[in-house]
C-alpha positions as CSV (number, residue, x, y, z in Angstrom):
1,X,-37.3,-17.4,-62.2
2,X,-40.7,-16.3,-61.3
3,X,-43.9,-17.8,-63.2
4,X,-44.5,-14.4,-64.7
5,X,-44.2,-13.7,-68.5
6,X,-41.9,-11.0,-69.7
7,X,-44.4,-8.2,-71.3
8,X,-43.3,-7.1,-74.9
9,X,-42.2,-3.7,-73.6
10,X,-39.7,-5.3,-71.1
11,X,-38.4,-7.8,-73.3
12,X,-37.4,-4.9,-75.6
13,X,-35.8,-3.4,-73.2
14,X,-33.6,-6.5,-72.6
15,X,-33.1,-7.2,-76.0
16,X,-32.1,-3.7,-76.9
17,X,-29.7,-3.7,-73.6
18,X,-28.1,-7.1,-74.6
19,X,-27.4,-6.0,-78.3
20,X,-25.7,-2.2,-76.9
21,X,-23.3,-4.5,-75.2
22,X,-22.7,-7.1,-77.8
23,X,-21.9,-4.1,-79.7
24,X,-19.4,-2.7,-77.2
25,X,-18.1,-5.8,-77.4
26,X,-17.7,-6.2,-80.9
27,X,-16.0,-2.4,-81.1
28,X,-13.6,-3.2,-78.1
29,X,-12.4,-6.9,-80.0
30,X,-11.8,-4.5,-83.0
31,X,-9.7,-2.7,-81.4
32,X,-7.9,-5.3,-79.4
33,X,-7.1,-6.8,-83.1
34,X,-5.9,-3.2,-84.6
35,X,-3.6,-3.4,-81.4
36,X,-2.4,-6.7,-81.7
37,X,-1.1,-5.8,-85.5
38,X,0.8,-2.4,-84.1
39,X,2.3,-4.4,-81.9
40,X,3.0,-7.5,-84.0
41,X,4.4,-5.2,-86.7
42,X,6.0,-3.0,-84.5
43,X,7.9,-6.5,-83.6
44,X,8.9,-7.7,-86.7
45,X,9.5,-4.8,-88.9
46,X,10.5,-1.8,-86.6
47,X,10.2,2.2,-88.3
48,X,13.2,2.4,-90.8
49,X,15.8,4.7,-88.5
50,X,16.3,7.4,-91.0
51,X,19.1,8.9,-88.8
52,X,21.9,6.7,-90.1
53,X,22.7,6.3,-94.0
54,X,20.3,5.6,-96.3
55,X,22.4,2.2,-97.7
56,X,22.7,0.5,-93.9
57,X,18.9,1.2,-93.6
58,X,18.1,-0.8,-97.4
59,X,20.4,-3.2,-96.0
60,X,18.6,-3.9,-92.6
61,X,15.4,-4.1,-94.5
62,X,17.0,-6.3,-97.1
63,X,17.9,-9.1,-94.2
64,X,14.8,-8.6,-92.6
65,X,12.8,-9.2,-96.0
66,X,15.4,-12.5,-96.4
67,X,14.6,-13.6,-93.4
68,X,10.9,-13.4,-93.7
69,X,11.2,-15.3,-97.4
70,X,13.2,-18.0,-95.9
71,X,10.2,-18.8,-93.3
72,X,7.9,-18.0,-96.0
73,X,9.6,-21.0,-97.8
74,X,10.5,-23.5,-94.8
75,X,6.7,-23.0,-94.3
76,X,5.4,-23.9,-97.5
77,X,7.9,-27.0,-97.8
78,X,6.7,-28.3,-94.6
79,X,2.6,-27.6,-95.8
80,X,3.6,-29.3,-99.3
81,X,5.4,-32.4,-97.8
82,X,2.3,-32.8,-95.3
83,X,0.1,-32.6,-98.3
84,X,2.0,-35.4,-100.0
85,X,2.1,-37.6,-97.0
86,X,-1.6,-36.9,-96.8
87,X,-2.1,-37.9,-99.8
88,X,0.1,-41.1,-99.9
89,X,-2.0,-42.0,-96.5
90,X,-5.1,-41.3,-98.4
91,X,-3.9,-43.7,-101.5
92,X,-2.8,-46.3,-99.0
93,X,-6.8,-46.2,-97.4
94,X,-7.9,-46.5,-100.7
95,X,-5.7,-49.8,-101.0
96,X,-6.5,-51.4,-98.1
97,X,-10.1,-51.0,-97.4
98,X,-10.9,-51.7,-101.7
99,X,-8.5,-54.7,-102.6
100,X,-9.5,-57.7,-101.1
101,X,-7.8,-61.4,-101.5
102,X,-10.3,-63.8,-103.3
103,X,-11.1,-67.3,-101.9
104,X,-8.8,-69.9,-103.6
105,X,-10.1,-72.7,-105.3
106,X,-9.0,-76.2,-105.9
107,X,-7.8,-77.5,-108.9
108,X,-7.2,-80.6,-109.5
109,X,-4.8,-80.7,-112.6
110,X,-2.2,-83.6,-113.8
111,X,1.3,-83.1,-113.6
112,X,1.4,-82.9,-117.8
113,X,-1.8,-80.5,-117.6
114,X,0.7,-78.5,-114.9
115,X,3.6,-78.4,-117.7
116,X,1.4,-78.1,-120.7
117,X,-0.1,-74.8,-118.3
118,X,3.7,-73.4,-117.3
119,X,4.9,-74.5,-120.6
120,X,3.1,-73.7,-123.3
121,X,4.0,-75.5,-126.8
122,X,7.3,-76.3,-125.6
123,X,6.1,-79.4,-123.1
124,X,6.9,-82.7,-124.9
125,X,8.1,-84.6,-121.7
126,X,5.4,-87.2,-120.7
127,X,4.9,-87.7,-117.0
128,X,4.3,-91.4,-117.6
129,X,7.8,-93.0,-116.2
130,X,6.8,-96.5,-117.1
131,X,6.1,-96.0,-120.5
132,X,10.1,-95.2,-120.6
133,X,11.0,-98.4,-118.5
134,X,12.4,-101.6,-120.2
135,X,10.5,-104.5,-119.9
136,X,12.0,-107.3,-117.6
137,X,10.4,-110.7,-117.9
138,X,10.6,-112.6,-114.0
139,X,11.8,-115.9,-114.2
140,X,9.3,-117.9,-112.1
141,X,11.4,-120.4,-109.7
142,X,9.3,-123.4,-108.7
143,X,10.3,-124.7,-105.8
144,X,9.9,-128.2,-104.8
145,X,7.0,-129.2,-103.2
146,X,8.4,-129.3,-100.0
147,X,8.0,-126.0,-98.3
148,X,9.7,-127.2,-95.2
149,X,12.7,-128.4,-95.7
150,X,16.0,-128.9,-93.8
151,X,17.4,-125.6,-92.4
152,X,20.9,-127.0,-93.1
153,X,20.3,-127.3,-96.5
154,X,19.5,-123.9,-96.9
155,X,22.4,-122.7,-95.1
156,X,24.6,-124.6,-97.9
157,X,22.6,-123.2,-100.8
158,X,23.5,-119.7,-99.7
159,X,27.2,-120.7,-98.6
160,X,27.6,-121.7,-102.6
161,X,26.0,-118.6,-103.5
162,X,28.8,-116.9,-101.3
163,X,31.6,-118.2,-102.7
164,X,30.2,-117.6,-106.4
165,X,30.3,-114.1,-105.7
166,X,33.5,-114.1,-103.8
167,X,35.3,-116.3,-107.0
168,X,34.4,-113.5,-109.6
């Protein structure tokens, strides 16, 4: 384009020129729609043929209104069962992005503080197993002063033992 400004008068001009065809425009896309709408009802529900009998003609128009109420209905299924996935997918969004695992901490806690906890009143078991034990008194063996002694008479202390055992 050229430096030039546009004087008012000419600008007018252009403006006035581009809104007479926006307008044509507008009046032809109109028309185009009123056409489509013949046609599309020209399609689907053609001029009742009043040259047969009046009962096939209420008939024909009968299916054809079936027809259209079954699509009517297959349609609104499918929008309400997209609405309800939607909505599941929107719950499930929710679930996710809010609910968040806390940190665990460490407890310590006793084996009876663990009962007492899953129990309630009912724990009377002690953990303690000793306390239930029977006492045992060890009877210290001295033996002899000599540590090392003869291997052979070792070997006969045990052969005795054997037999003991064996005998009973």
């Amino acid at each position: 384009m050229s430096d030039k400004k546009l004087t008012s008068s000419r600008r007018h001009h252009l403006k006035s020129l581009i809104l007479s065809i926006a307008a044509t425009w507008l009046e032809q896309e109109k028309k185009d729609i009123v056409a489509a709408k013949e046609a599309y009802l020209a399609e689907k529900c053609p001029p009742p043929d009043m040259s047969g009998d009046l009962m096939e003609t209420c008939k024909k128009l009968n299916a054809l209104i079936e027809k259209i109420d079954e699509e009517r209905y297959d349609l609104e299924a499918k929008v309400g069962k997209a609405d309800k996935e939607i909505e599941d997918l929107k719950i499930k969004v929710v679930d996710l992005a809010g609910v968040k695992k806390p940190a665990l901490k460490k407890v310590r806690m006793s084996a009876d503080a663990m009962l007492k906890a899953l129990l309630g009143s009912k724990h009377t078991v002690n953990m303690d197993l000793r306390a239930n034990l029977k006492q045992v008194k060890k009877e210290v063996k001295e033996e002899p002063a000599e540590a090392v002694g003869d291997w052979r008479k070792n070997i006969e202390d045990k052969a005795d033992r054997k037999k003991m055992f064996e005998s009973s």
